[in-house]
C-alpha positions in Angstrom: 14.1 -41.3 43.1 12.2 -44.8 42.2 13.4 -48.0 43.8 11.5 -49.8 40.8 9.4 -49.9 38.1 7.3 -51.8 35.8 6.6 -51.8 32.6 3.2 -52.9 31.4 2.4 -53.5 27.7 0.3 -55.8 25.3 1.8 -58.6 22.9 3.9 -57.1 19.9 4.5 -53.2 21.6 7.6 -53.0 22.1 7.9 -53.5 25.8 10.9 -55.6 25.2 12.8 -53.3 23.1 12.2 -51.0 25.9 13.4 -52.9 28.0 16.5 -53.9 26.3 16.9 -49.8 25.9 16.8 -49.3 28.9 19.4 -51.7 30.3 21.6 -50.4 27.9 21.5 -47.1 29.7 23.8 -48.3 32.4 21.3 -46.5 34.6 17.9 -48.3 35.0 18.7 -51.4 35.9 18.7 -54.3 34.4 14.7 -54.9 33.6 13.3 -57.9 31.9 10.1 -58.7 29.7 7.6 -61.4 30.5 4.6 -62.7 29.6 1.5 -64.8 30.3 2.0 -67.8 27.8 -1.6 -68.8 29.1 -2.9 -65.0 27.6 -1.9 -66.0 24.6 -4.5 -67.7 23.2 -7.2 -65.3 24.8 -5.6 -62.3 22.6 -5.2 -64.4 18.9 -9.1 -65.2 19.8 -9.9 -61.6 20.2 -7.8 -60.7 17.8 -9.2 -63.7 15.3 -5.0 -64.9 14.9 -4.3 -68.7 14.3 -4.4 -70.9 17.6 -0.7 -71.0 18.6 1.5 -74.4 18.1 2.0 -76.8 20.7 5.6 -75.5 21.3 4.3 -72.0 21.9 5.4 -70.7 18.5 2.5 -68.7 16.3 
C-alpha cells in the first residue's frame, strides 16, 4: 500500500479530471491539481498560442 502519490501531467490532459475522479472514490484521498503559472508562457511559445492576459486568463 502507497502513503502518496503524484500525479504528473502537461496543461490541458486531464490531470484535473483525474483528480476530481479520484476524490470521488472515497478511497484515494483527496488530491489536488496545480500548476506553474510561470510555465505558462514557456508552453504557448512552444506551442506558438497567444501570450496569456495579464489576469492569467488565455
Amino acid at each position: 500500500m502507497f502513503d502518496a502519490y503524484i500525479i504528473c501531467g502537461t496543461p490541458r490532459t486531464g490531470s484535473t479530471l483525474l483528480c476530481k475522479l479520484l476524490a470521488a472514490t472515497r478511497t484515494t484521498g483527496d488530491p489536488h491539481s496545480f500548476y506553474r503559472r510561470q510555465d505558462v508562457s514557456e508552453w504557448a511559445e512552444e506551442w506558438n498560442l497567444p501570450p496569456s492576459r495579464p489576469d492569467g486568463r488565455a
